[in-house]
C-alpha atoms as one frame of an Amber mdcrd trajectory, in Angstrom:
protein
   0.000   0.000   0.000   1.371   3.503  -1.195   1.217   6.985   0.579   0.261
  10.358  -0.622   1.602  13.260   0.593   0.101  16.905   0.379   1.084  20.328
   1.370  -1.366  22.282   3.258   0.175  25.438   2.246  -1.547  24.740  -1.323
  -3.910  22.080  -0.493  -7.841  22.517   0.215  -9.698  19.445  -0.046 -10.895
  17.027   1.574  -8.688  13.684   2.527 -10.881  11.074   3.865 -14.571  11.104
   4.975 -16.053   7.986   6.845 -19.103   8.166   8.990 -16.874   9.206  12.143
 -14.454  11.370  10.780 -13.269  14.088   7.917  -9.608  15.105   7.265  -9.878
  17.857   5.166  -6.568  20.162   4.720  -8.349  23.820   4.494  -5.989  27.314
   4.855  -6.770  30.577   4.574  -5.430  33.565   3.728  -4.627  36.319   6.281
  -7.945  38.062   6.958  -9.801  35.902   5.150 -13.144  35.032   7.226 -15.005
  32.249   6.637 -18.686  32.169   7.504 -20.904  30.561  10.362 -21.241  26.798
   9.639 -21.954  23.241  11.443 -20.022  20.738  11.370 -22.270  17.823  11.882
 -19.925  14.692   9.594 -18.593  12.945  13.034 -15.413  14.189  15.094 -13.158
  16.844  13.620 -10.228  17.922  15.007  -8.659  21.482  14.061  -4.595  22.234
  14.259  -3.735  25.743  13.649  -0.013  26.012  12.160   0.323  29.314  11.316
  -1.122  32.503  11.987  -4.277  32.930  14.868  -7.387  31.358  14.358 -10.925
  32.396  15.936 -13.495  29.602  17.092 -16.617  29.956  18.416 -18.219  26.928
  19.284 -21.860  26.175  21.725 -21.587  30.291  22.037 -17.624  30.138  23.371
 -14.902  31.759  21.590 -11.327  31.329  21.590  -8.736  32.581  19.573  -5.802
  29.643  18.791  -2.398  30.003  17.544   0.335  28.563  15.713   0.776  24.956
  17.538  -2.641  24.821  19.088  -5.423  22.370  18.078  -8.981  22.510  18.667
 -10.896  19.693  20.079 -14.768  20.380  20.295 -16.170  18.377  22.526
């Protein structure tokens, strides 16, 4: 079985989706705002690796930075 390897500097798409989980490699460009959504596909997991990201989630906000990752639970 072979690999693929992607850059998430260039990359936006999604990886895998199963019932539990989607890996989707997604940046953005400084500024950039992307609007309310749900995220109802299973567990998702967010690592911020550069710049400072801005979460609210159940009405709490946080803002993340390079190194951090986002668990909702």
């Amino acid at each position: 079985m072979g690999f693929e390897v992607y850059d998430y500097r260039t990359t936006n798409r999604n990886l895998l989706i199963t019932p539990e989980i989607r890996a989707r490699l997604y940046h953005m460009k400084p500024g950039q705002v992307d609007g309310r959504h749900s995220h109802d596909l299973g567990h998702e997991i967010f690592l911020i690796l550069e710049g400072l990201a801005e979460f609210e989630i159940n009405g709490e906000k946080k803002v993340v930075g390079p190194g951090r990752c986002v668990l909702p639970v």
